[in-house]
C-alpha positions, 0 to 999 in steps of 0.5 A, spaced: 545 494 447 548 500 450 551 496 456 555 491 451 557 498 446 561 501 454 556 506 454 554 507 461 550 513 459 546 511 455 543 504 459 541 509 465 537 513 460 534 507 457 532 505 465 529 511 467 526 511 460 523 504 461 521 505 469 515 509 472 519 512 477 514 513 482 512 505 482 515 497 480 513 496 472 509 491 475 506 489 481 506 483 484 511 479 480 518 481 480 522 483 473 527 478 475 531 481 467 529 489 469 533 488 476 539 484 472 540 490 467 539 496 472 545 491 476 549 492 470 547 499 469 549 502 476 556 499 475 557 501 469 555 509 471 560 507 478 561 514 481 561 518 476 555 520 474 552 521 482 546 523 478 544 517 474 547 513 480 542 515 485 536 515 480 538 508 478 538 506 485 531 509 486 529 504 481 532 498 483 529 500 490 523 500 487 523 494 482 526 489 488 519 492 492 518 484 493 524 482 495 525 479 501 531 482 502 528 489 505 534 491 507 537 491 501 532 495 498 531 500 504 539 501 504 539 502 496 533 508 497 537 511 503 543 511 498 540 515 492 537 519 497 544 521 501 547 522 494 542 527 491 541 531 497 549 532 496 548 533 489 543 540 493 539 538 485 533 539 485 530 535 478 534 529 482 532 529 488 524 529 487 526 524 482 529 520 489 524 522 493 518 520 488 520 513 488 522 512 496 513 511 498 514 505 495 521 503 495 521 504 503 514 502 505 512 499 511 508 499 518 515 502 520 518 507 515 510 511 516 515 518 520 520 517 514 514 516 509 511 524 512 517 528 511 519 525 505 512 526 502 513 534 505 518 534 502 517 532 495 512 538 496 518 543 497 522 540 491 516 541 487 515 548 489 522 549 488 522 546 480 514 549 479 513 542 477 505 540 476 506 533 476 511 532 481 506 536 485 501 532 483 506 526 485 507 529 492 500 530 493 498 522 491 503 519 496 501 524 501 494 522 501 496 515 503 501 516 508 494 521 511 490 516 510 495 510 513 495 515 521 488 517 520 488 525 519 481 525 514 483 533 513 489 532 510 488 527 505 482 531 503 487 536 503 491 532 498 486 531 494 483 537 493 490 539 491 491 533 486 483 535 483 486 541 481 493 540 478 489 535 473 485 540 472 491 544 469 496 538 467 490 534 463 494 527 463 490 522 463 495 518 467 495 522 472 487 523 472 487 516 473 491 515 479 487 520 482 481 518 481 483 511 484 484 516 491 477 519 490 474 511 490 478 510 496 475 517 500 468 514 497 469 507 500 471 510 506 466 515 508 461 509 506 458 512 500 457 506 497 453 507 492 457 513 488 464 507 488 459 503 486 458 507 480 465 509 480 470 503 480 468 500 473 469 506 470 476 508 474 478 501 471 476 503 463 480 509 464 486 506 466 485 501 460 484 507 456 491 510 459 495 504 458 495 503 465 498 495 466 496 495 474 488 497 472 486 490 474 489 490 480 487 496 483 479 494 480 480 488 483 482 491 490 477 496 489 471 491 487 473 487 494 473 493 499 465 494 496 463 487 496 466 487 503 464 493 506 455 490 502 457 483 505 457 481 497 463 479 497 462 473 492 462 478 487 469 479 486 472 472 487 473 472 479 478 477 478 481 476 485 483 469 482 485 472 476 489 477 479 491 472 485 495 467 479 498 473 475 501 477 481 503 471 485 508 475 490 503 480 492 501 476 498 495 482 500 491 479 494 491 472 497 489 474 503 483 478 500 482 471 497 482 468 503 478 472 507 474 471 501 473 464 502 472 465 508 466 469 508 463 464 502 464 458 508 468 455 505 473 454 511 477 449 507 481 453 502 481 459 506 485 455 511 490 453 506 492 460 503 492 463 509 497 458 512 500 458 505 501 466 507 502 465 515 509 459 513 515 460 517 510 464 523 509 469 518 517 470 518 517 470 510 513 476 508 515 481 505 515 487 507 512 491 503 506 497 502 501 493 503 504 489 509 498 491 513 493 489 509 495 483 509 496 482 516 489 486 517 486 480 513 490 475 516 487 477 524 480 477 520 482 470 519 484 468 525 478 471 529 474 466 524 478 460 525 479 462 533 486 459 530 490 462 538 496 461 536 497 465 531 493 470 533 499 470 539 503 471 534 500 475 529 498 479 535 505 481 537 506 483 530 500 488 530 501 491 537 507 496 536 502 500 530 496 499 534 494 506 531 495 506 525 490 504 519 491 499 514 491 501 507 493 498 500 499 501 496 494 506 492 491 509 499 485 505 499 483 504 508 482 497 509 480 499 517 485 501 523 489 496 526 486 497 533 480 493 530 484 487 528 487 487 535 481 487 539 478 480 534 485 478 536 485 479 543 478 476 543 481 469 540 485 470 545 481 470 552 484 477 554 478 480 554 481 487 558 485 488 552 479 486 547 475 492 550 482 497 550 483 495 543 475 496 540 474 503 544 481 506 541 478 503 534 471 506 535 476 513 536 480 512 530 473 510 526 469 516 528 476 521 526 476 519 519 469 518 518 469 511 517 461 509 518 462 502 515 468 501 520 465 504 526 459 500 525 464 493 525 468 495 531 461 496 535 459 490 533 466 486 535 465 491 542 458 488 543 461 481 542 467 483 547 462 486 552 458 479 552 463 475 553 466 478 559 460 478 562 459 471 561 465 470 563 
């Protein structure tokens, strides 16, 4: 409406009034309307309004977040950003750089993701801004995650726990719940996530939160995963499966899903419905990893070598990183997947390599579940080359 009035103030401030800022308005679906209205809107701002012009392009970035036009979405993001640092505003370039988590992830922007996650936590410093503080601080904990530094995303814990304490939104409370569960899955507390996932999920339906069944669902799966109960969770992983169909990271949890359950048939037929065109039609995205992660799961079930070989040189360049879902939950280090890969692959030498440096990056997060795995697949490593 404001767009057809030629008032080009007036569509930017409707844009970032109806965006989250931080996140797609959806996951899993892209809002094919909200792209073409915020298309519109930058080229109604154009050049002269630098300001709108670089928040309307983080939000683009952000709602092309399944696109797989990544180049697109990086060069818009990397756009807003060099305007806002040439505007030297501080309101703006938190905007900006609250958003770029998202909009730039991906195994190879991880070095980008830390310094714009610092920062964000200078420019919140600067502004005295609890809630771009607790922004900061919430991306911060995943990237930690994702290089596997414990302390430091204890530390941005911490420090969202107590800016909650202070700001009491119920928002922000929630998303910061969602990284306590994680910290619970990860060290392997199993029976305090239990008890805390259900109602982490009320309190993002209670909040308005249009991603809470998803991230329960994420939730729901890495608990029943790491008790060997993963049955438990085919429901809402099939619900979300159908209302999230370009979120390729919940169909390889489904798959693996499958998997587990011994139904082989339709394991193979979504991992392949993922792994089309050599897995070239992925998405990169911030949960990519996962989807690879689970994928070697996959191919080490279906001793499949041949993607094993490619998803093996997909991996390798990332081999000590963790993957981890977009809200910051640790599915395992990618060490661990190459290792089962390798295994697939008869090349037992780098089996052994990739399972010791796993055991490493398992006992530095303290991640007992994980490391009880990775022993288990050494064992099968050792056992095999003294066999062979």
């Amino acid at each position: 409406m404001a767009g057809a009035r030629g008032d080009p103030g007036a569509l930017a401030r409707a844009a970032f009034a109806n965006s989250p800022g931080s996140k797609p308005s959806v996951f899993g679906i892209t809002d094919h309307e909200r792209v073409a209205a915020l298309e519109a809107a930058i080229e109604a701002v154009g050049s002269r309004e630098p300001a709108s012009r670089a928040r309307l392009l983080a939000i683009l970035a952000l709602e092309l977040f399944h696109s797989a036009d990544r180049r697109r979405r990086l060069a818009l993001s990397d756009e807003a950003l060099a305007i806002a640092r040439r505007l030297d505003e501080p309101v703006v370039l938190s905007h900006i750089l609250v958003a770029r988590p998202f909009a730039i992830g991906g195994p190879d922007t991880l070095a980008a993701r830390l310094a714009d996650t610092a920062e964000l936590l200078q420019v919140a410093q600067r502004l005295g801004d609890p809630v771009v503080a607790h922004r900061a601080w919430w991306s911060r904990f995943r990237v930690a995650v994702e290089v596997g530094d414990s302390a430091e995303s204890d530390r941005c814990l911490a420090a969202q726990q107590e800016l909650i304490a202070d700001i009491g939104q119920p928002t922000l409370e929630w998303m910061t719940a969602l990284q306590q569960v994680a910290r619970l899955l990860r060290r392997g507390r199993l029976d305090e996530a239990e008890e805390m996932i259900p109602a982490v999920y009320a309190q993002g339906r209670l909040s308005g939160q249009p991603d809470a069944q998803l991230y329960y669902a994420i939730q729901l799966f890495q608990l029943r995963y790491e008790q060997d109960r993963v049955g438990e969770a085919e429901k809402v992983l099939a619900e979300v499966v159908a209302a999230a169909p370009e979120l390729p990271a919940i169909r390889a949890a489904l798959a693996l899903l499958h998997a587990r359950q011994g139904d082989r048939r339709v394991a193979h037929e979504l991992f392949e419905g993922i792994a089309r065109e050599d897995f070239a039609e992925l998405p990169v995205e911030a949960s990519t990893m996962v989807t690879f992660a689970f994928c070697a799961e996959l191919c080490t079930h279906f001793g499949d070598a041949r993607r094993a070989g490619q998803l093996y040189r997909l991996l390798a360049p990332y081999h000590g990183q963790v993957a981890v879902w977009a809200v910051g939950l640790g599915t395992g280090s990618i060490a661990y997947r190459l290792g089962g890969l390798a295994l697939v692959l008869d090349d037992l030498d780098a089996a052994d390599a990739h399972l010791i440096a796993a055991a490493a990056i398992d006992e530095r997060v303290e991640a007992p579940t994980w490391l009880a795995r990775t022993r288990q697949a050494h064992a099968r490593a050792l056992a095999a080359a003294a066999s062979s």
